[in-house]
Backbone as JSON, one array per atom type, in Angstrom:
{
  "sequence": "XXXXXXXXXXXXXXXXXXXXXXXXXXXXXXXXXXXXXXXXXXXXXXXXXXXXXXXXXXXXXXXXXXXXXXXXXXXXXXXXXXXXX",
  "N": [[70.19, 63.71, 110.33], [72.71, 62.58, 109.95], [73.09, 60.77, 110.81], [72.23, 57.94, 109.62], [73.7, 57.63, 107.16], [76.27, 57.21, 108.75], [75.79, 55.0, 110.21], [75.26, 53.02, 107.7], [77.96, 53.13, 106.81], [78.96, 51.96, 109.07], [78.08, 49.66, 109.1], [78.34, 48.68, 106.52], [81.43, 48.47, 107.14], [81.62, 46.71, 108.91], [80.5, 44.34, 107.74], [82.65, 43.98, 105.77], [84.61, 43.51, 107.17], [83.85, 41.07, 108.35], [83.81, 39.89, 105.89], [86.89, 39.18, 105.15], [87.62, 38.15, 107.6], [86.57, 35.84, 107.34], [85.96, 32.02, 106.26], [85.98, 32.17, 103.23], [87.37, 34.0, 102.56], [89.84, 33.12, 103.27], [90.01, 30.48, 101.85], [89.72, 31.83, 98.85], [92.12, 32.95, 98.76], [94.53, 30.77, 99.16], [93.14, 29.59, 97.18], [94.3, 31.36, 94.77], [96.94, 31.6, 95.18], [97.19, 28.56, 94.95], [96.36, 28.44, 92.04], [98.08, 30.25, 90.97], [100.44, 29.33, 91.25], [100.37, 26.82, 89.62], [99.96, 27.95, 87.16], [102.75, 28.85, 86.69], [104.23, 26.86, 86.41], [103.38, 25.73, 84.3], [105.05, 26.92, 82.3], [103.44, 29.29, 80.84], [102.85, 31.5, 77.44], [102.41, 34.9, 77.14], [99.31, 36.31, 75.41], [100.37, 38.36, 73.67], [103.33, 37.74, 73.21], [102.48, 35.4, 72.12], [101.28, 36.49, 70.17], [103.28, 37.41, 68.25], [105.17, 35.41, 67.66], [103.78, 34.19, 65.88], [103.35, 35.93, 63.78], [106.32, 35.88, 63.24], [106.44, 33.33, 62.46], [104.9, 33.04, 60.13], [105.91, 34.63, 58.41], [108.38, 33.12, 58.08], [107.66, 30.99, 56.67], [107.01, 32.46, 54.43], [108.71, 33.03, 53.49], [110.16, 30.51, 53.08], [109.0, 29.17, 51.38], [109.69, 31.32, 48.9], [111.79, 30.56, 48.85], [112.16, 27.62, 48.04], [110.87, 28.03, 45.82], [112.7, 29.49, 44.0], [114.82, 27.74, 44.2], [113.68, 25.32, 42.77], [113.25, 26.34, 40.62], [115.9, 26.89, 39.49], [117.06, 24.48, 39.42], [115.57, 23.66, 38.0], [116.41, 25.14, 35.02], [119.43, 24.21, 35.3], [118.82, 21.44, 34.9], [117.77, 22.15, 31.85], [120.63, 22.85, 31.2], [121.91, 20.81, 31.02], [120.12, 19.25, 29.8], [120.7, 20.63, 27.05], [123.56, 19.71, 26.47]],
  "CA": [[70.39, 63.08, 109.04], [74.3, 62.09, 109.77], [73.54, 59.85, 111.54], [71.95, 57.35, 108.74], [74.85, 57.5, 106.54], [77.74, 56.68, 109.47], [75.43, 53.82, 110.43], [75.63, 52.48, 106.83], [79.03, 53.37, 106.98], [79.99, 50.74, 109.9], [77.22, 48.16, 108.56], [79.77, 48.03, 105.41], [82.75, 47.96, 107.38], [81.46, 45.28, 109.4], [80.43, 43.35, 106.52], [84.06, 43.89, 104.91], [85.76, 42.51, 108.41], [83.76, 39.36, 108.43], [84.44, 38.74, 104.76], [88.02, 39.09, 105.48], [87.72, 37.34, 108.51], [85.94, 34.63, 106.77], [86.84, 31.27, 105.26], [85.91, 32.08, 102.14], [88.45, 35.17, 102.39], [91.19, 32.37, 102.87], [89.89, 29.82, 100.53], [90.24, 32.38, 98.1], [94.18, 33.62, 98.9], [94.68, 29.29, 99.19], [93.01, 29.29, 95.56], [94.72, 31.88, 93.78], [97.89, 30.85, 95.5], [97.5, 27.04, 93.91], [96.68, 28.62, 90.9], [99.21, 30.86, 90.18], [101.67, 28.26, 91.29], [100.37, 25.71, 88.93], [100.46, 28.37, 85.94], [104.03, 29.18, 86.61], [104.4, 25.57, 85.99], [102.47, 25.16, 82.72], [105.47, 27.84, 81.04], [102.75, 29.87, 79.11], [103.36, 32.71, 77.24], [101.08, 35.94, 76.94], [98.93, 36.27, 74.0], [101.25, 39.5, 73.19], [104.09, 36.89, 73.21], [102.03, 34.53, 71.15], [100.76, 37.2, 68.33], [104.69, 37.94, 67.54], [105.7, 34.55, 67.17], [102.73, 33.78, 64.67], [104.06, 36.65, 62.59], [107.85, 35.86, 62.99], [106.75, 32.31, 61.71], [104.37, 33.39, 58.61], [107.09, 35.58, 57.71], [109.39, 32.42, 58.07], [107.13, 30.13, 56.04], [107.02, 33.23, 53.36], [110.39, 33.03, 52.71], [110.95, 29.37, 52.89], [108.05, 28.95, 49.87], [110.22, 31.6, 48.14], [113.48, 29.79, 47.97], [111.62, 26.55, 47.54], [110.36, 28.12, 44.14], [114.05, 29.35, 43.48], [115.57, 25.63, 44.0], [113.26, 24.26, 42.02], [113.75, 27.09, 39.1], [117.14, 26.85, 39.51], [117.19, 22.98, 39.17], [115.06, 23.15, 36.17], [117.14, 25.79, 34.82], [120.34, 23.32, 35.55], [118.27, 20.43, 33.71], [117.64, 22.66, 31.1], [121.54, 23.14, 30.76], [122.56, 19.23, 30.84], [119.86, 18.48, 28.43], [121.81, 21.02, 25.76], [124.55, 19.61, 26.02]],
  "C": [[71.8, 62.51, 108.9], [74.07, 61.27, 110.24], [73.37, 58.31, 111.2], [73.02, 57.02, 108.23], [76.23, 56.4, 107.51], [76.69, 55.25, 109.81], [75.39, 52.96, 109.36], [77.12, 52.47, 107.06], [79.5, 52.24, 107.99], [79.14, 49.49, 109.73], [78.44, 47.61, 107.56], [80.73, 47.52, 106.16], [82.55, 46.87, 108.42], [81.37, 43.89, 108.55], [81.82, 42.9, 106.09], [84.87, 42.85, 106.33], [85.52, 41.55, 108.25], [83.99, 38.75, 107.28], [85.67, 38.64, 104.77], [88.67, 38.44, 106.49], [87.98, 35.6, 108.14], [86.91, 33.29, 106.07], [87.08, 31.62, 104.55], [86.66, 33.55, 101.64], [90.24, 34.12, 102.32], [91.41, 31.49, 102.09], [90.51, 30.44, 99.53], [91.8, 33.02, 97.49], [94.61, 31.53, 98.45], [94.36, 29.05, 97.77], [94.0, 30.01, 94.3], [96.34, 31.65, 94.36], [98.11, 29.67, 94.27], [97.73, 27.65, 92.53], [97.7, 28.98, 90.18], [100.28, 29.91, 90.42], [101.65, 27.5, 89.91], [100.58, 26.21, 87.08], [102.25, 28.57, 85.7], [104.71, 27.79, 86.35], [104.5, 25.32, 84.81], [103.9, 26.02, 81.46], [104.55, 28.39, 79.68], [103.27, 31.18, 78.56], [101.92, 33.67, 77.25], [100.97, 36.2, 75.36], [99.61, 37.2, 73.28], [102.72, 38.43, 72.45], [103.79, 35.9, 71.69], [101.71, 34.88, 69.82], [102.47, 37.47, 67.76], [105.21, 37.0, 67.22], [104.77, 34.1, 65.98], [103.35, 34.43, 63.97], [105.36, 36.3, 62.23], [107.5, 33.79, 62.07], [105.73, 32.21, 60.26], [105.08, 34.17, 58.11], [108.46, 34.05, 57.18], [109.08, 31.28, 57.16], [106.97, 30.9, 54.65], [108.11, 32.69, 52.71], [110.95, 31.56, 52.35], [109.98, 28.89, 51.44], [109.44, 29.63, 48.83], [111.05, 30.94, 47.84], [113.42, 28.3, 48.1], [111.61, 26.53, 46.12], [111.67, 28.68, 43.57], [114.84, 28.45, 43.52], [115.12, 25.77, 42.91], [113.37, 24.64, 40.02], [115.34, 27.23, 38.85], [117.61, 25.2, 38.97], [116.71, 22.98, 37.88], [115.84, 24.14, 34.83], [118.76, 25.04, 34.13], [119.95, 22.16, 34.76], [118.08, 20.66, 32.6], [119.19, 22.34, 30.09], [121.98, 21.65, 30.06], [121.76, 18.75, 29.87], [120.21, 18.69, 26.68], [122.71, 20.64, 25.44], [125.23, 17.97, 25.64]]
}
């Protein structure tokens, strides 16, 4: 009954040599090669990257509303004054 098993056993590892042998073992290194080249190109960021700048700029669009609406109460405030006097 061992002797089933080890004969699977070098069927796989035959299998594994010739896909490693294989083109389509170097295609694949040749593909992810290009690729990663061509991302390191593109300057992306990681979506980790990308969720912190969303917040740092809805935080930055918060604040610029606020002291939009303090100008503009401040101005009318200021118009207020010049039309008393």
């Amino acid at each position: 009954m061992n002797q089933p098993p080890r004969f699977l056993d070098e069927i796989g590892a035959k299998l594994a040599e010739l896909a490693a042998n294989s083109p389509v073992g170097d295609i694949e290194k040749n593909a992810r090669a290009l690729l990663g080249s061509a991302f390191n190109k593109l300057d992306l960021v990681t979506r980790e990257e990308f969720d912190v700048q969303r917040e740092v700029l809805a935080h930055a669009r918060q604040r610029l509303e606020e002291l939009e609406r303090r100008v503009a109460e401040l101005e009318a405030a200021r118009g207020e004054d010049r039309a008393a006097e």
